[in-house]
RODO-2510 file (C-alpha; in nm, 4 decimals, decimal comma):
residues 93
     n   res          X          Y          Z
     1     x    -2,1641     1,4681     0,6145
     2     x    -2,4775     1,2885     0,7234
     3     x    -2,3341     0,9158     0,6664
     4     x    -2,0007     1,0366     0,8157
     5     x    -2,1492     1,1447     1,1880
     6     x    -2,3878     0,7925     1,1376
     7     x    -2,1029     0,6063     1,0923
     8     x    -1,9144     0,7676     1,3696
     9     x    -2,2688     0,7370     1,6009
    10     x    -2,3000     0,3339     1,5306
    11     x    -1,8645     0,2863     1,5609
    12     x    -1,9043     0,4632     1,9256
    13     x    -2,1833     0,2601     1,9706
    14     x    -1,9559    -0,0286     1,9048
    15     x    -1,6882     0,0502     2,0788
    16     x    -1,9209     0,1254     2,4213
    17     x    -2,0176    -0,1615     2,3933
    18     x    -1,6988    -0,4328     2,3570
    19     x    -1,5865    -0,2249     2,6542
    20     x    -1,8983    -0,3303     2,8358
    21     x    -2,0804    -0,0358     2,8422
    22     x    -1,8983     0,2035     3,1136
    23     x    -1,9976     0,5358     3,2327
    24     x    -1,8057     0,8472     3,1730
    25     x    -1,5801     0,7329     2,8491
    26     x    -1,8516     0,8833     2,6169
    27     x    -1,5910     1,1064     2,4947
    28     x    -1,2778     0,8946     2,4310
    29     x    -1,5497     0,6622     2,2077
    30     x    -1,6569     0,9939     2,0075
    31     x    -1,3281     1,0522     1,9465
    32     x    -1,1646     0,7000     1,8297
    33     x    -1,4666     0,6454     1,6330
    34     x    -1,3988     0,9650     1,4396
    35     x    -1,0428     0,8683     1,3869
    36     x    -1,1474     0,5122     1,3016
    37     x    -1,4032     0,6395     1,0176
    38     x    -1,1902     0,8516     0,8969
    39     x    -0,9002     0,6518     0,8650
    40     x    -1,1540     0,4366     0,6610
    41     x    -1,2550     0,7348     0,3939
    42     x    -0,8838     0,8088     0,3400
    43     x    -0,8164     0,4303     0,2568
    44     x    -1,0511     0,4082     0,0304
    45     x    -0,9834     0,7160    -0,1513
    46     x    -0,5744     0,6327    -0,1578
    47     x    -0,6317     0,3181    -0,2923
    48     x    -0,8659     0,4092    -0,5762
    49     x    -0,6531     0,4495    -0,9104
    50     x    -0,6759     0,7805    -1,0735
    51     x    -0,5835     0,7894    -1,4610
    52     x    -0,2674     0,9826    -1,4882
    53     x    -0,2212     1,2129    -1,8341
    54     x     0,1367     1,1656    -1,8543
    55     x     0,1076     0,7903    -1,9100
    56     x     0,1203     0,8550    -2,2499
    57     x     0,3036     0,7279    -2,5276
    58     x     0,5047     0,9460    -2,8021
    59     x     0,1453     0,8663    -3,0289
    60     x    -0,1116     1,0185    -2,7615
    61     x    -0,1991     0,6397    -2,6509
    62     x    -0,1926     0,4922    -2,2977
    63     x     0,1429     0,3807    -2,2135
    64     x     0,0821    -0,0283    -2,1370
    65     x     0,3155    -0,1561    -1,8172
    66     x     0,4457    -0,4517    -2,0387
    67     x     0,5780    -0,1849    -2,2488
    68     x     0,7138     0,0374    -2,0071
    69     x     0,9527    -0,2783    -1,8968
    70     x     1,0425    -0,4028    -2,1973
    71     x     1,1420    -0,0495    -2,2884
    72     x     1,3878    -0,0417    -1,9859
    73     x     1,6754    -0,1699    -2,1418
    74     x     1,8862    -0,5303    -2,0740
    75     x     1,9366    -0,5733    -1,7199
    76     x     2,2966    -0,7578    -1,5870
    77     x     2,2217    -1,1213    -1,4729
    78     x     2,3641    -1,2362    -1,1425
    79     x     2,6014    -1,4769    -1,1925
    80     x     2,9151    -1,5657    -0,9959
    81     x     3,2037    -1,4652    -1,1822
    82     x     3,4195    -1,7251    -1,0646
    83     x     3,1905    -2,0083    -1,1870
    84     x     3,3839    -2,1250    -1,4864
    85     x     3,7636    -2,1197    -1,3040
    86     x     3,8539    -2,4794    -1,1949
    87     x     3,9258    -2,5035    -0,7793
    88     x     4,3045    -2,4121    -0,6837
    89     x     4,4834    -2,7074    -0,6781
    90     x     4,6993    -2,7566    -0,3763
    91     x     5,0434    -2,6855    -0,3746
    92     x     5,3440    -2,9367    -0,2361
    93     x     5,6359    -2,8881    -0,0768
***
């Protein structure tokens, strides 16, 4: 908790000071500091992988992402169906 109120103390700090240092906002620094470092913290800990136990294949081993996709099956291409049909001709009257 120590590092999180010093980290909040030297953002306020900060922030007083691109401001230009002005009386009475003491409290709206605090408080967008707090935000600030805490927004910070819950990055960090969101975009840390955690191993996940059911990422495992039918022999107890990791399941590899190569795998995973070439276990999904054929996939339909996107091609235009009318690709091989000659143009209409015109018709005469």
């Amino acid at each position: 908790m120590e590092d999180f109120e010093e980290r909040v103390r030297a953002r306020a700090y900060r922030l007083w000071q691109e401001e230009g240092c002005p009386q009475g906002r003491a409290d709206a620094h605090w408080e967008l500091a707090r935000e600030l470092v805490a927004i910070e913290d819950n990055q960090r800990l969101a975009t840390n992988p955690l191993p996940r136990a059911d990422a495992l294949g039918p022999s107890g081993e990791p399941i590899e992402p190569i795998q995973a996709v070439e276990n999904a099956g054929e996939f339909p291409t996107t091609t235009d169906q009318g690709e091989g049909l000659p143009y209409p001709r015109r018709s005469r009257k």
